[in-house]
C-alpha positions in Angstrom: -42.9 39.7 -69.3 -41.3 42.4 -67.5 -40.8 46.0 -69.9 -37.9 46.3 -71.9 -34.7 48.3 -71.3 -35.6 52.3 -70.9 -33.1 54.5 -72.6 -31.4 56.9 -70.5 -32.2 60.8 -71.6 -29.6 61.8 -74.2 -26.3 64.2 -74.3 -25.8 66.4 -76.9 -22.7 64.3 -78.3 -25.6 61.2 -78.6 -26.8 62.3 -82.0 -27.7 60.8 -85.4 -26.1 57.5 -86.6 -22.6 56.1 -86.4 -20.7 56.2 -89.4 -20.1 52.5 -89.8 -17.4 51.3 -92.1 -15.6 48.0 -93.2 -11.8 47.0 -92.7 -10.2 47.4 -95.6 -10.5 44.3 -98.3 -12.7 42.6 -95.8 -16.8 44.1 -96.8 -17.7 40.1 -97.9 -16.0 38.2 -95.0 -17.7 40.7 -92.6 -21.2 39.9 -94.6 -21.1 36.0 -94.8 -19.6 36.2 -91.2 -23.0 38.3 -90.2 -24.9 35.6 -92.0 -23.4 33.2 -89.8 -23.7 34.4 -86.5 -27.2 35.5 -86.8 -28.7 34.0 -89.9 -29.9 37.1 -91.8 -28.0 40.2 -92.9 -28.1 43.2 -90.6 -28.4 46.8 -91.2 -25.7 49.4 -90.6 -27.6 50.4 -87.5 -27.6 47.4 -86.4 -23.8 46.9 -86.0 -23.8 50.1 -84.7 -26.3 49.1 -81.9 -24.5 46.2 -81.3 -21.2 47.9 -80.4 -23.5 50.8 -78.6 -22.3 52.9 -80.6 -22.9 56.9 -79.9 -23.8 58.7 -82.7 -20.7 60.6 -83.3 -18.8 57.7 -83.6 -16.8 55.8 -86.3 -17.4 52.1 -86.0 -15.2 49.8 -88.2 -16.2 46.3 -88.5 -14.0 43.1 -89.6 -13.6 39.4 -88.9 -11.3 37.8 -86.2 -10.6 34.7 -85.0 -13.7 33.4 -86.6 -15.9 35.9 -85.5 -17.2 39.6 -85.5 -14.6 43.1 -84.8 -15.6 46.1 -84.1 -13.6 48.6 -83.2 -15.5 52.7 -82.5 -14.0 56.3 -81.7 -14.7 59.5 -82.1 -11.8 60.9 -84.5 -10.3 63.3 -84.0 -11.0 63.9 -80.4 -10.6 60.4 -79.2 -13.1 61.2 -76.4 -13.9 57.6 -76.3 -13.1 54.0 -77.6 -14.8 50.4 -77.8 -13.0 47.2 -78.8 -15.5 44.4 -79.0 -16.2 41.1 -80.7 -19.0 38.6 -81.8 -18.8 34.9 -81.5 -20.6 31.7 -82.2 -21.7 29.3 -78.7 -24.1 26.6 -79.0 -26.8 28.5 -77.5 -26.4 31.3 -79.6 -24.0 34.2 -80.4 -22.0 35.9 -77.4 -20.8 39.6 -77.3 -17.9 40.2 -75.8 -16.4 43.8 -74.4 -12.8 44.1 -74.6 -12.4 47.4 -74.0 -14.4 50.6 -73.1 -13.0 53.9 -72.1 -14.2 57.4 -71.5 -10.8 59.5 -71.8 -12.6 62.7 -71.9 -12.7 63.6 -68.1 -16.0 65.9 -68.6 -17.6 63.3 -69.7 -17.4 60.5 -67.1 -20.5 60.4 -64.8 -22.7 61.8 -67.0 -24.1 58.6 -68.5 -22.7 58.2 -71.6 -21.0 54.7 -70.8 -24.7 53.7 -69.3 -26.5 54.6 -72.6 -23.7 52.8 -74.9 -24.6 49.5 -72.6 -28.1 50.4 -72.9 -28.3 50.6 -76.7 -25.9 47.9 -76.7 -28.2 45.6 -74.3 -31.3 46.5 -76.6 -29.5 45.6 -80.0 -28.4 42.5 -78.4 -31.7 41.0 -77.0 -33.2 41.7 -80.6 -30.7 40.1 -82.3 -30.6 36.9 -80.1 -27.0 37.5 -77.8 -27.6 35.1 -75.5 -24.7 36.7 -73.1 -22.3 39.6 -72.4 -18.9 38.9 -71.5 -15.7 41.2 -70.0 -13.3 41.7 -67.8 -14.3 43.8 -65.0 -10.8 45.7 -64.6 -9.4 47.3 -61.6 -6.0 48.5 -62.6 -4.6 52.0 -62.9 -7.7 54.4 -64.0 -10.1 51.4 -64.4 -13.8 51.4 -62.7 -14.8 48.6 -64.8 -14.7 46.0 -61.4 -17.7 48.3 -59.6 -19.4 49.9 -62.4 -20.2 46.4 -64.7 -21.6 44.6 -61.6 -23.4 47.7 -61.0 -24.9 47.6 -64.6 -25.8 43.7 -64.0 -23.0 41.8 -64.6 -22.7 38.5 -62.4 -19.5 36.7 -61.5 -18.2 34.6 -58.5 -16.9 36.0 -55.7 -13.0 34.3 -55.3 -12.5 32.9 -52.4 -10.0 35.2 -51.0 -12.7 38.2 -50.8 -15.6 35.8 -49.7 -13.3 35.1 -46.5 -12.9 38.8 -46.0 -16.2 39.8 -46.5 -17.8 41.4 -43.1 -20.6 39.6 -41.5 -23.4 41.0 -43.2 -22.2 39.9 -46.5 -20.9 36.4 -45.3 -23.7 35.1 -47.7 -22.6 36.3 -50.7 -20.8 34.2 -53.5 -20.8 36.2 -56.7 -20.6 40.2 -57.4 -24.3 41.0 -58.0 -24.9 39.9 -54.7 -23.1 42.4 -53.4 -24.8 45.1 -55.6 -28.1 44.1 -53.6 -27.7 46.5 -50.7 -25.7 49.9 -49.8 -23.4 48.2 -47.5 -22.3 45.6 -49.8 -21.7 47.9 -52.7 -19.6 49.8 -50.2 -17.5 47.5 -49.3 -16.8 46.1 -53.2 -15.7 49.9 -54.0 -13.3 49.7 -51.4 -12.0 46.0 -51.8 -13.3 44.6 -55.0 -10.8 43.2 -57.4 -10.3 42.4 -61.5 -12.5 39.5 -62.3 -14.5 37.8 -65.4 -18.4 38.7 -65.9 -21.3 37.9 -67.9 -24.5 39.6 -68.4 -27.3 37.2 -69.1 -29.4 38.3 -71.9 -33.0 36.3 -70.9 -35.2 38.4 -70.1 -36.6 37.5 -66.6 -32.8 36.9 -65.4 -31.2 38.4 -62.2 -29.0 40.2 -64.7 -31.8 41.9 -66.6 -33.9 42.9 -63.6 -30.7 44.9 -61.9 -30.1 46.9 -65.0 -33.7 47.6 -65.4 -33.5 48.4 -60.9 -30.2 50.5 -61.6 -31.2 52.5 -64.5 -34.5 53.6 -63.0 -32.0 54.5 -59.9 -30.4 56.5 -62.4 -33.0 58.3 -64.0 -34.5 59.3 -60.7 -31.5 61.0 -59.3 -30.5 64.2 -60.9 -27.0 63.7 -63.0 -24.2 65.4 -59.9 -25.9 63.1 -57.3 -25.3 59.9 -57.8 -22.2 57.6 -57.1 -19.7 58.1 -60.0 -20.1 56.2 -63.2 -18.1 56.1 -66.6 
């Protein structure tokens, strides 16, 4: 089996545990909704891992739409924000990223988006996610079209960028395939557009192997010298 997911080397603002809280009136519906979506009650942490939560942040957790909320920050500096939510498939529960911004400038490209998917990955392989969903965004300050591929994240390619694509990348249908080589993730940070992904949680998948490829990319290159991430 290959080794598990390696965490990347900690910032000062990654420290201690989230404080992880309830919506208000809703502490049972969150528990029996727990219960249901992975048949045990979890630990504080574990929400917290679930939402990759940094230490410093505030997690609050409720139930929507017949699943899981949670909703972190870092009050009062509002540095950085995740909206995300738990639901029930067939196979298993799914994890789904609706939103994940890193406001404070100083802080993009210095890996702290890349351990909150980290942590987050971990959490969710233990606790039997079978998948990883969101919207990889390209619209105003938005990287989330390059950078989610870039973590792992498959999706097809539409077919008004597979008729563009040059030559050498004439072969590729979806996103990852694309993150295979420096000429294809070139080309996708220049034209790549807003589309749906998933990250497959198994773990001998295409989608576990490139974050495993792309984190040891990342710990090998000192922090200033490598492409820019959130």
């Amino acid at each position: 089996m290959p080794p598990s997911v390696a965490m990347p080397r900690a910032e000062p603002c990654i420290r201690r545990r989230a404080r992880v809280t309830f919506c208000p009136g809703e502490r049972g519906d969150v528990l029996g909704m727990v219960r249901r979506l992975f048949g045990r009650t979890l630990q504080l942490a574990e929400l917290a891992g679930l939402a990759g939560a940094p230490g410093d942040a505030e997690l609050e957790v409720g139930v929507y739409r017949g699943g899981l909320y949670l909703e972190f920050s870092d009050p009062p500096r509002h540095h950085y924000h995740g909206v995300f939510q738990v639901s029930r498939c067939p196979g298993g529960p799914i994890l789904r990223i609706d939103a994940l911004h890193i406001r404070q400038p100083a802080l993009r490209g210095r890996g702290l988006g890349l351990r909150m998917f980290a942590r987050q990955v971990a959490t969710a392989v233990r606790l039997g996610v079978t998948r990883i969903e969101t919207e990889a965004g390209r619209r105003d300050d938005e990287n989330g079209y390059y950078t989610w591929p870039r973590y792992g994240f498959h999706g097809p390619l539409p077919a008004c960028v597979r008729e563009r694509l040059p030559a050498d990348l004439a072969g590729a249908l979806d996103v990852l395939d694309l993150m295979q080589s420096d000429s294809g993730r070139r080309w996708w940070r220049e034209h790549g557009l807003t589309l749906p992904v998933v990250f497959d949680t198994h773990p001998q998948g295409r989608c576990r192997e490139s974050f495993r490829r792309y984190l040891a990319s990342r710990q090998a290159a000192p922090l200033g010298e490598t492409e820019p991430r959130p």
